[in-house]
C-alpha positions, 0 to 999 in steps of 0.5 A, spaced: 501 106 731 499 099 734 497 102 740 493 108 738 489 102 733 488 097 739 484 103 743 480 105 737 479 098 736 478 096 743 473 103 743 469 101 737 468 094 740 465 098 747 461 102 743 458 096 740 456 092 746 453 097 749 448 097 744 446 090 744 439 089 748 435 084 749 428 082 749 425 085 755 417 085 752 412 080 757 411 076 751 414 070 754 412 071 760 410 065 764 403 069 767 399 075 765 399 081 766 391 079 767 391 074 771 389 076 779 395 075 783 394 070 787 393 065 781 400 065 781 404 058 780 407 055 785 415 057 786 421 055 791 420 063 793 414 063 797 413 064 803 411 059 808 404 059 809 402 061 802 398 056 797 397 059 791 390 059 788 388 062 795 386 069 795 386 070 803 393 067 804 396 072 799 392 078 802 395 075 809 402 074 807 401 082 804 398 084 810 404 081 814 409 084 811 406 091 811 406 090 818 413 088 819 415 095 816 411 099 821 415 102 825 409 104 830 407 096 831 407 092 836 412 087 836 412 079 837 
């Protein structure tokens, strides 16, 4: 009898968990959606050579890493 609680128990406390969701809206978000891509805020996870506010380093950093995907490209 003990058992058969403690896994009616144990399966109620699952089922409830699994109903909890957190917030996923972009309301705290720190840009918006709005907002061009590279008016970005500065981060750790950069990659060298990008500077944020600058267009052309973003649309760089872009193409080079549609480049490094490309099997047919020349490698350096």
């Amino acid at each position: 009898m003990r058992r058969t609680t403690a896994v009616l128990g144990l399966m109620l406390l699952t089922a409830l968990a699994a109903c909890g969701e957190r917030d996923q809206s972009t309301a705290n978000a720190k840009r918006r959606a709005d907002t061009p891509a590279w008016q970005s805020a500065s981060s750790p996870y950069a990659a060298a050579g990008y500077t944020p506010g600058d267009k052309a380093a973003l649309e760089t950093q872009l193409r080079e890493r549609a480049q490094a995907q490309n099997d047919y490209a020349p490698r350096k």
